[in-house]
N, C-alpha and C positions, 0 to 999 in steps of 0.2 A: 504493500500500500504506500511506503515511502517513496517508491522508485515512483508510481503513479502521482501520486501528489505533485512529486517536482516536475513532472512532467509537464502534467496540467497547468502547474500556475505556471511554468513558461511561454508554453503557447497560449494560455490564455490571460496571464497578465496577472494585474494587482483585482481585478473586478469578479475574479473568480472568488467566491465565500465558501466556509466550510462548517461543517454542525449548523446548521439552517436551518431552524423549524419549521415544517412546511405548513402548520395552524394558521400560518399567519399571509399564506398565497392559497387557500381552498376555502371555496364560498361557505361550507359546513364548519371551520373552523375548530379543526379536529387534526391529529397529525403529530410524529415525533421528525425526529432530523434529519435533514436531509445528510449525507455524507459530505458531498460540494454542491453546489449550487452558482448556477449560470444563467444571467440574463443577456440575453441573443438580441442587441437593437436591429440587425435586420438579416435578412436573408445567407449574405453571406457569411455572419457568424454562427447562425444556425448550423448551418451547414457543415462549415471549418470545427462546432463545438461536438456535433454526431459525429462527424468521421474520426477524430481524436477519439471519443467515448470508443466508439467501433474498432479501433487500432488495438488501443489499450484492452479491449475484454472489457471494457465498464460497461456492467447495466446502465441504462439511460432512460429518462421517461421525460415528455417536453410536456409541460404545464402551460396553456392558453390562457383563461381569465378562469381558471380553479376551480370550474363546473365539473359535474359528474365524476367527480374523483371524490376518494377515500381515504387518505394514506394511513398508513400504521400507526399506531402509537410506537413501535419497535423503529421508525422513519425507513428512510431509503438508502439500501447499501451499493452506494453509484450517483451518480450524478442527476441532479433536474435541472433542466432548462428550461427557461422560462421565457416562452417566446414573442417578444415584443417586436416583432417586423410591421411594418407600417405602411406601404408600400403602395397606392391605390391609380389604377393607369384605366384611362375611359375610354373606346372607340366610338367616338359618334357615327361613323360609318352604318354598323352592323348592329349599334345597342348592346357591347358585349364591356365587360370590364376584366382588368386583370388584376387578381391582389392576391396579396401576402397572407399568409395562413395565419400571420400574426392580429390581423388588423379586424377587432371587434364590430362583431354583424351589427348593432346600430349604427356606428359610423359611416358601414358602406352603406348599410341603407335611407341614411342620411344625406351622405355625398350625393348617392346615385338620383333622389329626388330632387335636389339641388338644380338637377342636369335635366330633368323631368319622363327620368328611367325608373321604372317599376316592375315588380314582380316578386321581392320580398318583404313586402310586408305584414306577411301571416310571421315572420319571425322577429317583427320589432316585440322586443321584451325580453329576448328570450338571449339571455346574457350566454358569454364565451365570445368565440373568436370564427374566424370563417371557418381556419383547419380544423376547430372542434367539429362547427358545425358539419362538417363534409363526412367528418369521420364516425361522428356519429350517425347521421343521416338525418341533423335535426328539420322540425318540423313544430305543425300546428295547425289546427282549424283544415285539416283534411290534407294540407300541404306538405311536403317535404324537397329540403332543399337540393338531393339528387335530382329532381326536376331540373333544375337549373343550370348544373354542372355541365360544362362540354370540355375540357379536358384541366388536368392536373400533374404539374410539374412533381414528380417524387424525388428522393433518394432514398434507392433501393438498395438492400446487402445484397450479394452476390454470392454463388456460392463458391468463388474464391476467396471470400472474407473481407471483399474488398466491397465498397460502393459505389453506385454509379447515381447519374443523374440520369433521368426516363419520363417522356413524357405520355403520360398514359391517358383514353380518352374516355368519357364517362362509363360505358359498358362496362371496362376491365371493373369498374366498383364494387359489380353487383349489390346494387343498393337494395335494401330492404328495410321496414318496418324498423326504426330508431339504427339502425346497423349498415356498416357494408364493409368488402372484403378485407379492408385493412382490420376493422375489428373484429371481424371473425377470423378468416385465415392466420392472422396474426397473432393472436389473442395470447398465445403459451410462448410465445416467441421472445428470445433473450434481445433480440436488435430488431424492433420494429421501421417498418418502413416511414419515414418524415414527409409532410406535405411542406411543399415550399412554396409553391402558390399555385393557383387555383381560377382558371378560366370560366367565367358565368354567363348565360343569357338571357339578358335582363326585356322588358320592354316597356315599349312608348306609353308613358299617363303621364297627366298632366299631374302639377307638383301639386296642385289643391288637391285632387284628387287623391294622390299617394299618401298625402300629410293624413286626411280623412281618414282614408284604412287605415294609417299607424293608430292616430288615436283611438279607433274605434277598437283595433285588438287588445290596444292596451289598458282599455277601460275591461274588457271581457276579463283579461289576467289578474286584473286588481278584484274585480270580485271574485275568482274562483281559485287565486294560489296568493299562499302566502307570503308575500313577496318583501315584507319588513321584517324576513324570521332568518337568520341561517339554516340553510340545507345543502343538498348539492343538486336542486332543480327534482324532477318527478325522479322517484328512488326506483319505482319498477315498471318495465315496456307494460303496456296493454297487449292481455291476448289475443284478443281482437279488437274489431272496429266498435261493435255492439255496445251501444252504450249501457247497457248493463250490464255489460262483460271487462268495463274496463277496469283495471288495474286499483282506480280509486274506488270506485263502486264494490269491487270484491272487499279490500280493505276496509273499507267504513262500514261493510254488513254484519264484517265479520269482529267486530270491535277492537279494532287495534286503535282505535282516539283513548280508551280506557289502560293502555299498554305502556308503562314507563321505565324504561333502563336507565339509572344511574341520569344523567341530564339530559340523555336523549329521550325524545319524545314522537310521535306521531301530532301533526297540523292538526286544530281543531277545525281551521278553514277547510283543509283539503288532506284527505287518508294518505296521498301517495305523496306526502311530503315528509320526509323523515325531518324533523327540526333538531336544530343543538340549543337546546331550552336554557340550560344552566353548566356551561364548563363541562359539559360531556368528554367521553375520549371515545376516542373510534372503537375500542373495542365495545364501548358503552351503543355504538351504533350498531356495528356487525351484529351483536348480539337482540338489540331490536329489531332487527329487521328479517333473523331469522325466526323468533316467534310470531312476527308477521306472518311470514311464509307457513309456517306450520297452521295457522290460524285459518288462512286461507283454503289449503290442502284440506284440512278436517270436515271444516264447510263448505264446500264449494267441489273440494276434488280436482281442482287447479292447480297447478305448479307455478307459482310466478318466478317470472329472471328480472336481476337487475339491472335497470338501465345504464345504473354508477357502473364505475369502475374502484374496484380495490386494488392497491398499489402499495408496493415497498415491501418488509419484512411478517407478514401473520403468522 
C-alpha cells in the first residue's frame, strides 16, 4: 500500500486526500473512509485518475452527486472519484448536445431550455449527474433517459489489462427498467467501465413551454417524495408498471412506515424512501431494508431488488 500511495500522490498531486469519509459526498449520509479520494475537474482527469486506479490493481468507484449509493460503514478499500467534469457543447444543427458524465441533469436541463431544447424534463428533480443518470437508466413519469441516449464515449478495461477509449452507441446499453448493461454486466466486476461523456437527442419546445413541464414535475415530486429528508433517492426498482404493484405500494401495505433500525427509518411521505432520520450508519440501513424485503416476500410473495447501490467493504 506504501509503494501505491506514493504513486498516486505523484501522479496525482497535492489534491489527492486520504481517510475520507465518504458520509459527507452521499445524499443518505451514511458511510466510513474512503482509503484516497479524488476529485476529477474534468474529463481528462477522470480519465488519467481510472487508468492509474487500473494500473495499480486499485479498486475504484466514481461518485457523481452521491445518489443511489450506500457505502460501508467499514468505507472503501481503493480509491473514489469524485467526478466533477462540466463540460456542456450544443449542436443547433440537429438539437443534439454533448456533455460530461460529470455535469448535473438540472443544469443540462436548464442550459438546454435556455436554447429552447426539450425533452428532459420528466427528470428535472431528480438529482445526480448525467453519467449516473445513463447508468442507471434514470427516469420518471413513464420516461427514461435511455430514450435519449444516441451514443456514449466509454473507457473500457481490456482484456489485456489495459484500457481503451470506445465509442459505443445506444443499443450496446441494453437499457432496461432503472438499469443497463454497465450495471448489470458489470455489477461483480473489480474495474468497471467509466462514462466520459455522453451524446443526447434533445428536441425543439419553446422555453415557456419547457420551464412549465419543469415546474409542473416538480411540484408532482414535492408532494409525493420526501425531498427535505436524506436518502439515497427511491431505495427499490418497481416490479412493474402497475400501480399497485409498485415498489412503494408493496412497502406501505406491508408496514414498513412502522419499521425502525437504529436512525434509519422508512419516509412517512413515501415507503420507498429509506430516510437517515437520526445519525444512522449504513449498517443501521442495510439492515432496514432487508426486513423491508422480508416484509414484503411474506405478504405479497414479491422479491424486491435495490435500486441503490452498496459499495466498499460489508
Amino acid at each position: 500500500m506504501a509503494d501505491v500511495e506514493a504513486i498516486l500522490e505523484k501522479e496525482l498531486g497535492e489534491r489527492l486526500q486520504k481517510n475520507v469519509s465518504l458520509r459527507e459526498y452521499v445524499s443518505i449520509g451514511v458511510g466510513g473512509m474512503a482509503d484516497f479520494f479524488f476529485i476529477a475537474k474534468n474529463i481528462d482527469e477522470l480519465a488519467k485518475c481510472v487508468m492509474l486506479a487500473n494500473e495499480l490493481k486499485l479498486t475504484y468507484c466514481i461518485l457523481g452527486g452521491g445518489y443511489n449509493v450506500v457505502p460501508s460503514d467499514s468505507g472503501f478499500p481503493g480509491i473514489v472519484i469524485k467526478n466533477e467534469s462540466n463540460n456542456v457543447a450544443f449542436s443547433g444543427d440537429n438539437s443534439q448536445v454533448i456533455v460530461d458524465s460529470g455535469v448535473s441533469v438540472g443544469k443540462l436541463i436548464n442550459l438546454a431550455a435556455s436554447r429552447d431544447l426539450g425533452g428532459l424534463e420528466f427528470l428535472f428533480g431528480v438529482p445526480g449527474t448525467v453519467g449516473g443518470a445513463v447508468y442507471g437508466n434514470a427516469g420518471a413519469f413513464s420516461y427514461e433517459i435511455g430514450d435519449f441516449v444516441k451514443s456514449v464515449i466509454l473507457l473500457l478495461p481490456k482484456e489485456d489489462g489495459e484500457m481503451a477509449v470506445v465509442n459505443k452507441l445506444c443499443e450496446w446499453f441494453d437499457f432496461s427498467y432503472r438499469s443497463s448493461k454497465l450495471k448489470t454486466d458489470y455489477n461483480s466486476e473489480k474495474f468497471k467501465p467509466i462514462i466520459l461523456t455522453v451524446k443526447l437527442q434533445l428536441v425543439k419546445r419553446r422555453k415557456n413551454e419547457i420551464l412549465g413541464l419543469m415546474q409542473q414535475n416538480m411540484a408532482r415530486k414535492k408532494d409525493a417524495q420526501p425531498l427535505n429528508e436524506k436518502s439515497a433517492g427511491s431505495f427499490f426498482k418497481n416490479p412493474d408498471t402497475n400501480s399497485e404493484t409498485t415498489a412503494g405500494y408493496l412497502l406501505d401495505k406491508s408496514g414498513v412506515k412502522k419499521l425502525k433500525v437504529g436512525g434509519a427509518a422508512f419516509s412517512k411521505q413515501h415507503a420507498n424512501f429509506l430516510v437517515n432520520r437520526k445519525n444512522a450508519s449504513a449498517s443501521d440501513v442495510r439492515k432496514l431494508a432487508e426486513k423491508a424485503k422480508d416484509l414484503v416476500k411474506d405478504r405479497f410473495n414479491v422479491d424486491l431488488e435495490e435500486e441503490v447501490e452498496y459499495i466498499g467493504k460489508w
